[in-house]
HTML snippet that shows the backbone in 3Dmol.js (N, CA, C, O; Angstrom):
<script src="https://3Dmol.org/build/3Dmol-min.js"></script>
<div id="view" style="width:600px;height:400px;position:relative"></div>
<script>
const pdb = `
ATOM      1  N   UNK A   1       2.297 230.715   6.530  1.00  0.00           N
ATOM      2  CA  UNK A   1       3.409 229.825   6.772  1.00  0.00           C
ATOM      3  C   UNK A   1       3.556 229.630   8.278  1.00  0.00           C
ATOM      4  O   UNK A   1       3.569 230.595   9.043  1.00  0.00           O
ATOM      5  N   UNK A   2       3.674 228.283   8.721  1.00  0.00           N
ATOM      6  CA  UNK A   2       3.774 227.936  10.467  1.00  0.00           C
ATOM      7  C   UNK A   2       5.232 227.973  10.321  1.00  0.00           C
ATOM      8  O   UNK A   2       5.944 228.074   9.321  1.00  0.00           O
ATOM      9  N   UNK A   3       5.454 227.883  11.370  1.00  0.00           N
ATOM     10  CA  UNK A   3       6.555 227.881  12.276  1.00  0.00           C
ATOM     11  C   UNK A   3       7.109 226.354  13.103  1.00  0.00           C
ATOM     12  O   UNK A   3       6.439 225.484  13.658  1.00  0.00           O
ATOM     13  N   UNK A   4       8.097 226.435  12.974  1.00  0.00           N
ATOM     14  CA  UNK A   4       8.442 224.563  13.693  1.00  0.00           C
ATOM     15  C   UNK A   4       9.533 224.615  14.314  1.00  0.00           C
ATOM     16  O   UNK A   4      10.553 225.287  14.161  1.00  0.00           O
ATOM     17  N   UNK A   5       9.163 223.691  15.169  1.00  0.00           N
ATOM     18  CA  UNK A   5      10.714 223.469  16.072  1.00  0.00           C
ATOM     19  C   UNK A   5      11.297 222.540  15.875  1.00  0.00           C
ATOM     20  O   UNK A   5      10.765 221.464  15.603  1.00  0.00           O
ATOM     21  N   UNK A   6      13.110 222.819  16.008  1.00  0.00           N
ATOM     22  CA  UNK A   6      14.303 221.891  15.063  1.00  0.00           C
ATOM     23  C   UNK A   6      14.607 221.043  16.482  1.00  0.00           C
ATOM     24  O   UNK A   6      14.255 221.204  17.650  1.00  0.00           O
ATOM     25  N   UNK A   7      15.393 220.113  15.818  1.00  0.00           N
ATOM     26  CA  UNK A   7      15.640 219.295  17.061  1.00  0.00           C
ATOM     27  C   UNK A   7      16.470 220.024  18.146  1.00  0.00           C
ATOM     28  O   UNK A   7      16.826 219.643  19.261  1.00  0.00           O
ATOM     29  N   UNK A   8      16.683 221.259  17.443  1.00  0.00           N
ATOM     30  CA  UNK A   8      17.995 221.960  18.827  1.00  0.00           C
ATOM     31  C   UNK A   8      16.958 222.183  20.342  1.00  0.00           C
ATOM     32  O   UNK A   8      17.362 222.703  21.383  1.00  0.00           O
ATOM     33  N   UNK A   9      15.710 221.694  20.126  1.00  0.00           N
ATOM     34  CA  UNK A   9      14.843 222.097  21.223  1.00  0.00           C
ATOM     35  C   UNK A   9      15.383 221.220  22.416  1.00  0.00           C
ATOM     36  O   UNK A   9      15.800 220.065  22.337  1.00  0.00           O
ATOM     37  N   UNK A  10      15.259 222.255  23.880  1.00  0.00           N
ATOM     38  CA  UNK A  10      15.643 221.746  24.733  1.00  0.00           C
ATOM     39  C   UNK A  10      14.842 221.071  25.924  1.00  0.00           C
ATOM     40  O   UNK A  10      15.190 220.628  27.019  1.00  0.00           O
ATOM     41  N   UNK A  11      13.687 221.169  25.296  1.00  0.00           N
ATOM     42  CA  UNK A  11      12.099 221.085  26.007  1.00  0.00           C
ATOM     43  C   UNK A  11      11.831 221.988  27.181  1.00  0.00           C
ATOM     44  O   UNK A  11      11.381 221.483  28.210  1.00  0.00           O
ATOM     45  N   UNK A  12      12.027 223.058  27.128  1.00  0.00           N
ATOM     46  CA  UNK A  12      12.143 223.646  28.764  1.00  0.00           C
ATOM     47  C   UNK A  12      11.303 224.610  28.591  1.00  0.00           C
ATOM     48  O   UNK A  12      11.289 225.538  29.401  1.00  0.00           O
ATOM     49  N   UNK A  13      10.278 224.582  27.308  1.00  0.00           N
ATOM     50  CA  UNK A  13       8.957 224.443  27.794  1.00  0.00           C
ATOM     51  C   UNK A  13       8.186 226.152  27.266  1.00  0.00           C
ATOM     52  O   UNK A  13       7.040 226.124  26.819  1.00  0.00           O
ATOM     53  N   UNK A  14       8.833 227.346  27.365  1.00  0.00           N
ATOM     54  CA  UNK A  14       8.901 228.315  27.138  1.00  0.00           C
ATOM     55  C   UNK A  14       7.994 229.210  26.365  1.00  0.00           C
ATOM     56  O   UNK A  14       7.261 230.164  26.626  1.00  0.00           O
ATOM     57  N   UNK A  15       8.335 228.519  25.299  1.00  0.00           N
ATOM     58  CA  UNK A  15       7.777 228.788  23.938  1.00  0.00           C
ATOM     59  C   UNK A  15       6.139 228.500  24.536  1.00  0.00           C
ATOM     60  O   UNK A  15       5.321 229.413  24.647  1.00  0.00           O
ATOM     61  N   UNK A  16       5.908 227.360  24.814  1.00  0.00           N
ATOM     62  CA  UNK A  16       4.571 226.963  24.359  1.00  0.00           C
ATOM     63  C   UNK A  16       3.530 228.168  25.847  1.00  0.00           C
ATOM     64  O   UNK A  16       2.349 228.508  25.784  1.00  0.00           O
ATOM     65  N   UNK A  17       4.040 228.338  26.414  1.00  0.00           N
ATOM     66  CA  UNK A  17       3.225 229.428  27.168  1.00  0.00           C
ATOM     67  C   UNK A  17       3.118 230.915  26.403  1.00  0.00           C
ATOM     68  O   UNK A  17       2.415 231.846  26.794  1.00  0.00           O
ATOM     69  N   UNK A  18       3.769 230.917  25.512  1.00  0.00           N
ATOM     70  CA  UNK A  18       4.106 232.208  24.639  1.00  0.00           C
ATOM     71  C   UNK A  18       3.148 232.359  23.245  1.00  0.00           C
ATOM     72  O   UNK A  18       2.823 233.362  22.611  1.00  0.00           O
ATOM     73  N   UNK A  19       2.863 231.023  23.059  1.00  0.00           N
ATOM     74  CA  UNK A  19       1.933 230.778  22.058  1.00  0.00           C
ATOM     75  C   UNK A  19       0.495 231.537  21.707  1.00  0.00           C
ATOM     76  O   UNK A  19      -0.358 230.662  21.551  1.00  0.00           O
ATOM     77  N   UNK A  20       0.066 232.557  21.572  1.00  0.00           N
ATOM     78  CA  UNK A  20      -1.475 232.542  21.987  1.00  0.00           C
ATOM     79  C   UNK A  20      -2.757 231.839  20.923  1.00  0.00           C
ATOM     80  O   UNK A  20      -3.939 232.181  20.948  1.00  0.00           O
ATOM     81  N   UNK A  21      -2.047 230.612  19.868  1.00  0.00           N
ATOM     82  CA  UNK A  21      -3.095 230.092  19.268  1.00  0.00           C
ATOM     83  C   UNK A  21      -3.094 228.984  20.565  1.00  0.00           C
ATOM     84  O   UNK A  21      -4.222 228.654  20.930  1.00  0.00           O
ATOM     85  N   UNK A  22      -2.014 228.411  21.257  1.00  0.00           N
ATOM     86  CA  UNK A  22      -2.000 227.444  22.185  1.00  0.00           C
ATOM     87  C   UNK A  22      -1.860 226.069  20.884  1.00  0.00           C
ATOM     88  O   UNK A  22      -2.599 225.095  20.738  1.00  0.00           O
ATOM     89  N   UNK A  23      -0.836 226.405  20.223  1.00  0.00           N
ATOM     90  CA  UNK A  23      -0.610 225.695  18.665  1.00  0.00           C
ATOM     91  C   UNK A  23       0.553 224.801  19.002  1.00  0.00           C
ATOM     92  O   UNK A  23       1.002 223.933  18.253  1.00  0.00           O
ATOM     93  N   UNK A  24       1.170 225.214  20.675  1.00  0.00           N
ATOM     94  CA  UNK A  24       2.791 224.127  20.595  1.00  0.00           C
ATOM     95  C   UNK A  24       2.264 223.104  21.878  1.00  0.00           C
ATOM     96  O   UNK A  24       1.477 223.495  22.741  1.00  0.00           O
ATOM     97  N   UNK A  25       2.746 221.969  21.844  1.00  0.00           N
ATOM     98  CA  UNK A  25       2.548 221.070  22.705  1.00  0.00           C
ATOM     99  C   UNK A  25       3.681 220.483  22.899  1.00  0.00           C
ATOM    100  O   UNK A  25       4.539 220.538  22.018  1.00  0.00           O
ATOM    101  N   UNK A  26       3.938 219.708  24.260  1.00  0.00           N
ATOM    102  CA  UNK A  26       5.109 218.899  24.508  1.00  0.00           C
ATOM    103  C   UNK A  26       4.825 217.592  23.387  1.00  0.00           C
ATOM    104  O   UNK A  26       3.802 216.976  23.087  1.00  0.00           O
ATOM    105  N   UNK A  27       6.237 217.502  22.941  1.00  0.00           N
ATOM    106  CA  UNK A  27       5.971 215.942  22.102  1.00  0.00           C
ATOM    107  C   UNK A  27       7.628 214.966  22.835  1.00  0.00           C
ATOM    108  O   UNK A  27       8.334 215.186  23.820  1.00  0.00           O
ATOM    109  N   UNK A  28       7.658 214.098  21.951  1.00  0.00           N
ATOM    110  CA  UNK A  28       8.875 212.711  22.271  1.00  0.00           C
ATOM    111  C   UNK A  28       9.797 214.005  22.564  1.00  0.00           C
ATOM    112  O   UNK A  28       9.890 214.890  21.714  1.00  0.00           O
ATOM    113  N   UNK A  29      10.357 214.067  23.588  1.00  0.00           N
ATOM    114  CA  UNK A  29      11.714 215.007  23.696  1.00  0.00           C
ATOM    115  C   UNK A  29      11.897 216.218  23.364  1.00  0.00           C
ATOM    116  O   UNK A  29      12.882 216.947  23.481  1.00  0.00           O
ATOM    117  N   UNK A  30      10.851 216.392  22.926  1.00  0.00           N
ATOM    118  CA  UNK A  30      10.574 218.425  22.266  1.00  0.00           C
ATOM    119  C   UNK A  30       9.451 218.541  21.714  1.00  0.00           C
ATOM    120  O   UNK A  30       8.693 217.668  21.291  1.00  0.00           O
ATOM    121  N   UNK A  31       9.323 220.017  21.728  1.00  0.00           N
ATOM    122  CA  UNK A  31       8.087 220.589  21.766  1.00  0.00           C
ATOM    123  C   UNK A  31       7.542 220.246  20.356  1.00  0.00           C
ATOM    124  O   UNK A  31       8.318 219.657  19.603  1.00  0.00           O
ATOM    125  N   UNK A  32       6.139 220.584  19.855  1.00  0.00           N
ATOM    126  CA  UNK A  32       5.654 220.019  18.600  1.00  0.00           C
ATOM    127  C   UNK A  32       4.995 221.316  18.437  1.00  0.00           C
ATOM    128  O   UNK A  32       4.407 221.796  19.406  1.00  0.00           O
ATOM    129  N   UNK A  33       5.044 222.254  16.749  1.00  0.00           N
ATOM    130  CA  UNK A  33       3.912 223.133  16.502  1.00  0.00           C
ATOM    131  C   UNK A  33       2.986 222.452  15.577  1.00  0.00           C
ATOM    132  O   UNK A  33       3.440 221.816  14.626  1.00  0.00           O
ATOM    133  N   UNK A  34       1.420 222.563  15.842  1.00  0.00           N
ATOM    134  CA  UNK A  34       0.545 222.186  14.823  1.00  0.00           C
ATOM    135  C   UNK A  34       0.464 223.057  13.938  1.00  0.00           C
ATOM    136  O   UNK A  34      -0.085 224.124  14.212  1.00  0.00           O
ATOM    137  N   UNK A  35       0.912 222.855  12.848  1.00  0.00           N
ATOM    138  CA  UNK A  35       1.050 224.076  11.625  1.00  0.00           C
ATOM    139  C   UNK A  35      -0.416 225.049  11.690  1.00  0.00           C
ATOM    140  O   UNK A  35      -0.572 226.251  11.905  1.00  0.00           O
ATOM    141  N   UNK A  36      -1.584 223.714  11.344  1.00  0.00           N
ATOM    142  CA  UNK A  36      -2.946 224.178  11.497  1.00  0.00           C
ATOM    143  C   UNK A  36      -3.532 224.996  12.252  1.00  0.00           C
ATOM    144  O   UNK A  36      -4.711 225.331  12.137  1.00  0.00           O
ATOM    145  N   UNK A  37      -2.752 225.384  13.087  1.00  0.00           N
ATOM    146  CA  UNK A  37      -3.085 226.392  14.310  1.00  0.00           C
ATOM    147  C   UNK A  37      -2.170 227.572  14.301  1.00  0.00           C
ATOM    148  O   UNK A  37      -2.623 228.708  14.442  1.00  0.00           O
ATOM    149  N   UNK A  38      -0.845 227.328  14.134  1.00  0.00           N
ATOM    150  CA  UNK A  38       0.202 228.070  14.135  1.00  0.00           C
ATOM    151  C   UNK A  38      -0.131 229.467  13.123  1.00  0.00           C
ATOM    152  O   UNK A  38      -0.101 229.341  11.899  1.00  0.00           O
ATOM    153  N   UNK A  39      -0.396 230.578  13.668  1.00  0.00           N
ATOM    154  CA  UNK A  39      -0.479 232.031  13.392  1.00  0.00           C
ATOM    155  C   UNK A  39       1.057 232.621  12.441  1.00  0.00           C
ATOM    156  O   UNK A  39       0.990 233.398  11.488  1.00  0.00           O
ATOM    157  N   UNK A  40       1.698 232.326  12.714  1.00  0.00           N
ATOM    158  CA  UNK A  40       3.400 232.739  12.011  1.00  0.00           C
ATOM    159  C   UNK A  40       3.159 233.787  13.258  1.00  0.00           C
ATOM    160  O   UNK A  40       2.219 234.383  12.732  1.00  0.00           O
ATOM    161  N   UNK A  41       3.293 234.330  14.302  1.00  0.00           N
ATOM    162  CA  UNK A  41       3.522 235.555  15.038  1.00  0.00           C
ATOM    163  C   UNK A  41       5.006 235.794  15.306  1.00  0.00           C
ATOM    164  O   UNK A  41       5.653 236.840  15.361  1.00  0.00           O
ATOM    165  N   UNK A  42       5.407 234.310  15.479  1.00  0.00           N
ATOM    166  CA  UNK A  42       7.270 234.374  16.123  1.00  0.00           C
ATOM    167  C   UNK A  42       7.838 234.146  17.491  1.00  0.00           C
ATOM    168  O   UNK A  42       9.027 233.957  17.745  1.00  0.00           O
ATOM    169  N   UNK A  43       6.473 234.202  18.655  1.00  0.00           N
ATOM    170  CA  UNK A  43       6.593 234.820  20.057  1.00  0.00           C
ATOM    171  C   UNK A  43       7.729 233.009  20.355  1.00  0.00           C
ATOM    172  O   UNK A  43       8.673 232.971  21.145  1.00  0.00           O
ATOM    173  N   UNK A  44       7.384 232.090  19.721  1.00  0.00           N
ATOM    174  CA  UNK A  44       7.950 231.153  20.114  1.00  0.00           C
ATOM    175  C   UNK A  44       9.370 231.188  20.056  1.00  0.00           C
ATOM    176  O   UNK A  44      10.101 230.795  20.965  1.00  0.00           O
ATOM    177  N   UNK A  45       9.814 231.748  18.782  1.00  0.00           N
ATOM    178  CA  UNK A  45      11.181 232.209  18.285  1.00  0.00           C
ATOM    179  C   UNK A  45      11.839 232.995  19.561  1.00  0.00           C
ATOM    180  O   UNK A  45      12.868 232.779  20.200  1.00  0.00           O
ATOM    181  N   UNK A  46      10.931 233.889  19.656  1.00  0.00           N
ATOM    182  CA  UNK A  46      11.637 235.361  20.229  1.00  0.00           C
ATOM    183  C   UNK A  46      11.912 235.211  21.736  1.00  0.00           C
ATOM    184  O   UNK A  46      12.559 236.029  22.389  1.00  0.00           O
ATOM    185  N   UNK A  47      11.300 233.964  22.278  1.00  0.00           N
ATOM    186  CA  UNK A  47      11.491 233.564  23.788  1.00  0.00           C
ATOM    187  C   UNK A  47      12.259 232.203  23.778  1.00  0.00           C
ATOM    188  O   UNK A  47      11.841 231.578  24.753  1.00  0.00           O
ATOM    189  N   UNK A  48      13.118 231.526  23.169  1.00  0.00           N
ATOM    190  CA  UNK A  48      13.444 230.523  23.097  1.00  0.00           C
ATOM    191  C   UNK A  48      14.714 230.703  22.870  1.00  0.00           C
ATOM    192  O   UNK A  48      15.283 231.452  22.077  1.00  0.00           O
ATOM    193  N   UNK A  49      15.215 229.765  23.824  1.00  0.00           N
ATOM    194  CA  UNK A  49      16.551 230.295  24.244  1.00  0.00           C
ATOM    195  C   UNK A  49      18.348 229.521  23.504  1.00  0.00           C
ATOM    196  O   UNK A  49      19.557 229.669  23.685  1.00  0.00           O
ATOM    197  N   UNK A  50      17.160 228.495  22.430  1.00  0.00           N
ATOM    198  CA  UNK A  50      18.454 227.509  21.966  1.00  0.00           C
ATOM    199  C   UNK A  50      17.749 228.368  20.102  1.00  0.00           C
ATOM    200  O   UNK A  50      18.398 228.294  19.059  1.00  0.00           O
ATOM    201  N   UNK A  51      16.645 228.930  20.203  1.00  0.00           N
ATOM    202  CA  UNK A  51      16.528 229.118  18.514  1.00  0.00           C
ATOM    203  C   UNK A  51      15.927 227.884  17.995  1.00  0.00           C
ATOM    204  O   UNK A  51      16.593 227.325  17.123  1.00  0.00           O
ATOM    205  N   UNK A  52      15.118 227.481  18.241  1.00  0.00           N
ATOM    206  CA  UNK A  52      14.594 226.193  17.584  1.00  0.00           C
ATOM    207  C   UNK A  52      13.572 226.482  16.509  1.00  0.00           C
ATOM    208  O   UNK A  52      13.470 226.336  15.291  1.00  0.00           O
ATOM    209  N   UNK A  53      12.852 226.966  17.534  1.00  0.00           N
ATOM    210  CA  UNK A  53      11.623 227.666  16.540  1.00  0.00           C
ATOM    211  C   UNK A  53      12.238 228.561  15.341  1.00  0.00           C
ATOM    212  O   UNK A  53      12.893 229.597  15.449  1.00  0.00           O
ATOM    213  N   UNK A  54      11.801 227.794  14.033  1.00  0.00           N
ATOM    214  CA  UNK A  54      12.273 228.725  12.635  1.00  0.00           C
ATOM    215  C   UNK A  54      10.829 228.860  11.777  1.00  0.00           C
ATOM    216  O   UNK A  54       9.847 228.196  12.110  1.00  0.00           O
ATOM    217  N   UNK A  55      10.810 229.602  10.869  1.00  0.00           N
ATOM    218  CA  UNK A  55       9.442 229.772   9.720  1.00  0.00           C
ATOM    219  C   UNK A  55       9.939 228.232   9.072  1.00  0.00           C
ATOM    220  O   UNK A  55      11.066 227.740   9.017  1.00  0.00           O
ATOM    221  N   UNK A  56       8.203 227.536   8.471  1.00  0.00           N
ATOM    222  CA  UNK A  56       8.696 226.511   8.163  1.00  0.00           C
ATOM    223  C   UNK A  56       8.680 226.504   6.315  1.00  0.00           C
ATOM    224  O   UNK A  56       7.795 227.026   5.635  1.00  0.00           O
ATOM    225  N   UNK A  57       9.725 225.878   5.856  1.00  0.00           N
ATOM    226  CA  UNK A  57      10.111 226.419   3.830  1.00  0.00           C
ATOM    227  C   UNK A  57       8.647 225.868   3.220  1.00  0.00           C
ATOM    228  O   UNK A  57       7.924 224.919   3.520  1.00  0.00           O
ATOM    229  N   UNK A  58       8.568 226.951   2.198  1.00  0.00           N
ATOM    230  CA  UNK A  58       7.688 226.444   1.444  1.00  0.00           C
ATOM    231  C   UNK A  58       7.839 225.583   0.417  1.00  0.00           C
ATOM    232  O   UNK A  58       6.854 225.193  -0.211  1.00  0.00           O
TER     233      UNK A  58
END
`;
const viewer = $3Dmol.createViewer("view");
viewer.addModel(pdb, "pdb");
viewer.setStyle({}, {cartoon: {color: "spectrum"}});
viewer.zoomTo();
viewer.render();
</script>
């Protein structure tokens, strides 16, 4: 299961240096995870300072 970021993202960028598939990219106004890459680890969650990053429902 990937992980995704909600619109509460503030783009400030964080997360995606935290990444080590290198799975988040800047997108329109906030960050984007490629599921396909996305490991479930959390590091995006756990450094992000508005909570955007959540597990995404099955």
């Amino acid at each position: 299961m990937a992980f995704f970021i909600g619109d509460d993202c503030i783009a400030c960028g964080l997360c995606e240096s935290e990444c080590p598939e290198e799975a988040i990219s800047e997108g329109d106004g906030i960050y984007v995870i490629d599921a396909d890459l996305c490991s479930d680890c959390g590091n995006c969650a756990d450094v992000c300072p508005v909570e955007a990053p959540a597990p995404a429902e099955e």
